[in-house]
C-alpha positions as CSV (number, residue, x, y, z in Angstrom):
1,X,0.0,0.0,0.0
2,X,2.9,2.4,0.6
3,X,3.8,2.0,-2.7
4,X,0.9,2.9,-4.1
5,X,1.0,5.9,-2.4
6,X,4.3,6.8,-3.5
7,X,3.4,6.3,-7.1
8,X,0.4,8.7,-6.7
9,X,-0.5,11.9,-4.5
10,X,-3.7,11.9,-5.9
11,X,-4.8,8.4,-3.9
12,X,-5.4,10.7,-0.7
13,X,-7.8,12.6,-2.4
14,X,-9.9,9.6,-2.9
15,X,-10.0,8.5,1.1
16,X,-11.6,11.8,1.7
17,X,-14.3,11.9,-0.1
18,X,-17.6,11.3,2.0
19,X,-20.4,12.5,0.0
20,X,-24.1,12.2,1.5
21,X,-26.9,12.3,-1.1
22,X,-29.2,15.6,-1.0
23,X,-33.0,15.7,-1.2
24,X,-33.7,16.4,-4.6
25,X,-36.6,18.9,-5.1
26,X,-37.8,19.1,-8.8
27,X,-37.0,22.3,-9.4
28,X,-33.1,21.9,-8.6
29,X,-32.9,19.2,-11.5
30,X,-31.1,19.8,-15.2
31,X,-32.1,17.2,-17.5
32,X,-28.3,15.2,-18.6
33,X,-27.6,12.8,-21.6
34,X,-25.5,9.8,-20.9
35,X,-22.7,11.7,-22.7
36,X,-23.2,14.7,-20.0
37,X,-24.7,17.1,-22.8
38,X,-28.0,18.8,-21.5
39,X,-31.2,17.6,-23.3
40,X,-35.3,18.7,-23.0
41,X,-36.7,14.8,-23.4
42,X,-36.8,14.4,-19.4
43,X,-37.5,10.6,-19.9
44,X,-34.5,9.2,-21.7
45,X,-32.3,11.7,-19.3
46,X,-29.8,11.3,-16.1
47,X,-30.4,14.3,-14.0
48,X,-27.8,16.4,-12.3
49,X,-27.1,19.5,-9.5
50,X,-24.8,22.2,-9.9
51,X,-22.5,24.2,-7.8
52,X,-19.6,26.4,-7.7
53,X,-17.2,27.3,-5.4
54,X,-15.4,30.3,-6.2
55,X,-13.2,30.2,-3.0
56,X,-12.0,26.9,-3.9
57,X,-12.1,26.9,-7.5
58,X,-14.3,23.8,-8.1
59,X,-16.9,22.7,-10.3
60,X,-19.3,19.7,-8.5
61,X,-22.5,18.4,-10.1
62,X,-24.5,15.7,-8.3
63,X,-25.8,13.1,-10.7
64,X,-29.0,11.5,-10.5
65,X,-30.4,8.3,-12.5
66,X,-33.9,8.1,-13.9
67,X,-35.3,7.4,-10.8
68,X,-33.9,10.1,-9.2
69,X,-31.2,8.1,-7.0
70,X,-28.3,9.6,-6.2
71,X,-25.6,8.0,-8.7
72,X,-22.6,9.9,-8.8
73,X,-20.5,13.1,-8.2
74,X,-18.7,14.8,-10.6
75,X,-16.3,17.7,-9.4
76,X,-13.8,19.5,-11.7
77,X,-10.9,21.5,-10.2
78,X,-9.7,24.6,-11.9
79,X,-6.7,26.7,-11.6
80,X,-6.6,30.9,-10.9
81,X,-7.2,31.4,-14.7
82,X,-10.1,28.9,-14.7
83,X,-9.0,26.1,-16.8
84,X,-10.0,23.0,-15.7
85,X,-7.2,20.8,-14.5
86,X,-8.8,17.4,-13.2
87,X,-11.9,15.6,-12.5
88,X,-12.9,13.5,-10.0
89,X,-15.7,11.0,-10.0
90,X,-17.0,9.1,-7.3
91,X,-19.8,6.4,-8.4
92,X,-22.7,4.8,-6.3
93,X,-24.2,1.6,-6.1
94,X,-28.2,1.3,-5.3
95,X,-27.6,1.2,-1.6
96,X,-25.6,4.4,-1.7
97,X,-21.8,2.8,-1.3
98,X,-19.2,3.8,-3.2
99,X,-18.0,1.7,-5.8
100,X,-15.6,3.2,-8.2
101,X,-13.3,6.7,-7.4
102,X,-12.2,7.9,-10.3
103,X,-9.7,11.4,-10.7
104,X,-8.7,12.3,-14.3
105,X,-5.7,15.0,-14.8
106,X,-6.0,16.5,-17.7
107,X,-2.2,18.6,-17.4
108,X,-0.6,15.0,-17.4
109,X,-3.0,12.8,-19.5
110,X,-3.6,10.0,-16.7
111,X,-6.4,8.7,-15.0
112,X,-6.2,7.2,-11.9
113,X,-9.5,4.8,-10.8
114,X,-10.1,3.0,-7.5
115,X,-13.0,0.2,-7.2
116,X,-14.0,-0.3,-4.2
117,X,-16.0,-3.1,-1.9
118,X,-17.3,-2.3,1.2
119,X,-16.0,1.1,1.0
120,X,-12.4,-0.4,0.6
121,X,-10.1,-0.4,-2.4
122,X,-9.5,-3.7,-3.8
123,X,-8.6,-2.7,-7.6
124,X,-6.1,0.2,-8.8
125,X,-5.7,1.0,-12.0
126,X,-3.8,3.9,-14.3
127,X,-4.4,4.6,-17.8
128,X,-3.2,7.2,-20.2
129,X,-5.3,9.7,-22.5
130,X,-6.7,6.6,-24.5
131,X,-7.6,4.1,-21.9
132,X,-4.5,2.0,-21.8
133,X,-3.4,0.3,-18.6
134,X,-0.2,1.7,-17.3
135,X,0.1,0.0,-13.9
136,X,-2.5,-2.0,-11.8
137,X,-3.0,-3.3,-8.6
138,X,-5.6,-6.0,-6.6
139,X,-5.5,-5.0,-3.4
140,X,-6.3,-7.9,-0.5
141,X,-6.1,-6.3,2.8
142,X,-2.2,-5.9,3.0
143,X,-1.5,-8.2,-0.1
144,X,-0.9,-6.0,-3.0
145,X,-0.8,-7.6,-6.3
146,X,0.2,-6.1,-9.9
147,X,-1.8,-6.5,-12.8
148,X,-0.4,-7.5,-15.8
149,X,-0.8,-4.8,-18.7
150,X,-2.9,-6.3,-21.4
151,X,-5.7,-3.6,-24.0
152,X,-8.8,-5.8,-23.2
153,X,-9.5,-7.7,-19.9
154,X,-11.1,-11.4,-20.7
155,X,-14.8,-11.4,-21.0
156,X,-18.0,-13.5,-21.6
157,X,-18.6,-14.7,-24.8
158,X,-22.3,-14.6,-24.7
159,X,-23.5,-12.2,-21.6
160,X,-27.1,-13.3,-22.5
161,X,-26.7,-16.7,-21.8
162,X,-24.2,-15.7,-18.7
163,X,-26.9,-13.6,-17.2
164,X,-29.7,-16.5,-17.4
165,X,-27.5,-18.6,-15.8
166,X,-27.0,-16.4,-13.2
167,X,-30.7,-15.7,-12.2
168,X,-31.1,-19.6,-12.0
169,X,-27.6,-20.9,-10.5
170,X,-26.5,-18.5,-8.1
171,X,-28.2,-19.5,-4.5
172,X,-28.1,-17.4,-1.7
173,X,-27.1,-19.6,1.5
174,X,-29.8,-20.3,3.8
175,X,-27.4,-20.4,7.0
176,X,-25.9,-16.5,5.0
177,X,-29.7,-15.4,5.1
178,X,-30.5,-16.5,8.7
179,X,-27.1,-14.5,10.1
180,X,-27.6,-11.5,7.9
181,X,-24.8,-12.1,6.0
182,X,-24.3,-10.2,2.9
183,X,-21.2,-8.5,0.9
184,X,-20.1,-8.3,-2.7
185,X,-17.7,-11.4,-3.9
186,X,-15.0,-9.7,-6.2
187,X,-13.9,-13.3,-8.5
188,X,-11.0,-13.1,-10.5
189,X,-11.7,-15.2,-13.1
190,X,-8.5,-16.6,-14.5
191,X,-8.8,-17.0,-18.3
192,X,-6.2,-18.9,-20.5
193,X,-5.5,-17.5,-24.3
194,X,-7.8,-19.9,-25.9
195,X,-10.8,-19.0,-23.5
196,X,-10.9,-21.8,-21.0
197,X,-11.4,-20.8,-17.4
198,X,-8.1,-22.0,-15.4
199,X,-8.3,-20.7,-11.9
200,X,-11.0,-18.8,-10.0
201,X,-9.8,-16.7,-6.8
202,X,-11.5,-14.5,-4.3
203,X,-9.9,-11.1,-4.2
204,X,-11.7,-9.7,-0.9
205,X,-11.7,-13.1,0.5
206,X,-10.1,-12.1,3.8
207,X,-13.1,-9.9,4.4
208,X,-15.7,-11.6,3.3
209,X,-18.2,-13.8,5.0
210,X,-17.1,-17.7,4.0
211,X,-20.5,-19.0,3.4
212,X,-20.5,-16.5,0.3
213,X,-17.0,-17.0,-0.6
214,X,-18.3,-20.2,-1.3
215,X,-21.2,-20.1,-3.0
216,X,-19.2,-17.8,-5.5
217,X,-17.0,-20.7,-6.3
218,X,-19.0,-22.9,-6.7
219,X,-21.1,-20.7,-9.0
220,X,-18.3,-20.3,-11.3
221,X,-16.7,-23.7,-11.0
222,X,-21.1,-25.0,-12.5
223,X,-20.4,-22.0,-15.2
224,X,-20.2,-24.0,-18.5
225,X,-20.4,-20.5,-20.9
226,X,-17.3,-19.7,-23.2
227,X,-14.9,-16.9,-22.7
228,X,-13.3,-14.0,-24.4
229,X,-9.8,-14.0,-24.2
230,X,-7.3,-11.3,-22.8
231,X,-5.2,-9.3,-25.2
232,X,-1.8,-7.5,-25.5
233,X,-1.5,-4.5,-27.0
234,X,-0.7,-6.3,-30.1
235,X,-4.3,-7.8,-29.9
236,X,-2.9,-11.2,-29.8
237,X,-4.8,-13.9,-27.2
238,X,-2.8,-13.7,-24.2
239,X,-3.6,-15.4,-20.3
240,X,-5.2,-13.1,-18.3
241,X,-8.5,-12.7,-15.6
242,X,-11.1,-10.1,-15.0
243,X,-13.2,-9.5,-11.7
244,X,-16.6,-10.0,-11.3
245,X,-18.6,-8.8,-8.6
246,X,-21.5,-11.2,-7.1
247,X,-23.4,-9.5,-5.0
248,X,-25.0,-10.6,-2.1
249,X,-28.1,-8.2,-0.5
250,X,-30.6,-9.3,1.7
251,X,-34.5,-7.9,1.2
């Protein structure tokens, strides 16, 4: 973790960020495209808040879904002449947790992004002006892990028939529901250059309830779908995993 630190000053800036969601009153909202550009058809638009600090010279603009959840914050920094010099996002899952910290600097063409379980950071990632991977780290408690630098993670060939099996594999344990247990499962999937799955690991398994950690396997280890291989930035097949988050929530 110290490394990580000492590779980026910008990391602190993501620990303090503790943003509550506002009441929204009607009259506060600006109708907001999915590629941020203002529109009048209120129905096929995000909604979002604005405010400006003059004193500190920042932008912030509090996003709202369709159904008026709170979804994300958006602040942009600016300097004395009023250029903008980074943005930082924080996103929000349904229950209001954070789930991905993002701060692009647009003086040095790198974004740095955080996801996040439980309001931890268990993946680290930089990319430059096009998306590219510099570095990467899983992050397991104190276990800090690089990621290999590859253009596209591994994926599912067919996310249809991944997402049916889903809704009729994955079982929430009974002894999980009667102790109130509940978390997101981050699975690495590990994924070999011709598609097959090889290994499947538990990145937050340390702080994770075991009855879940299990389950997750042994959804995964039933999962019969093909895969998508990794590849390098020469887009040739390479090894390589991705993370998936199963979530567990109790009604």
């Amino acid at each position: 973790m110290l490394q990580i630190m000492r590779i980026t000053p910008f990391l602190g800036v993501f620990c303090l960020v503790l943003i509550f969601a506002p009441k929204l009153q009607a009259q506060d909202i600006i109708p907001l495209n999915k590629y941020g550009k203002e529109i009048k058809k209120m129905e096929e638009a995000y909604y979002y808040k604005k405010s400006f600090s003059v004193e500190q010279q920042q932008e912030t603009y509090h996003i709202y879904g369709r159904d008026y959840k709170f979804t994300a914050l958006w602040i942009y920094f600016k300097d004395e002449t009023g250029n903008t010099t980074s943005l930082l996002k924080t996103n929000y899952d349904s229950l209001g947790n954070k789930i991905r910290i993002s701060k692009q600097d647009f003086t040095k063409n790198y974004t740095e992004i955080q996801y996040l379980a439980d309001e931890k950071a268990v993946r680290y990632y930089i990319t430059n002006a096009l998306g590219i991977l510099i570095e990467g780290w899983i992050i397991d408690g104190e276990k800090t892990t690089q990621v290999d630098r590859v253009l596209e993670k591994p994926s599912f060939m067919n996310q249809e028939y991944f997402s049916d099996f889903l809704k009729k594999e994955l079982q929430y344990p009974l002894y999980s529901r009667r102790y109130g247990e509940s978390g997101t499962i981050l699975t690495a999937l590990h994924i070999s250059k011709e598609g097959k799955l090889k290994k499947i690991e538990i990145v937050n398994k340390e702080t994770s309830y075991d009855r879940l950690v299990k389950e997750a396997k042994r959804f995964f280890g039933k999962y019969d779908g093909a895969f998508l291989p990794a590849q390098d930035l020469q887009g040739k097949p390479v090894d390589g995993y991705f993370i998936f988050p199963l979530r567990f929530v109790l009604n």
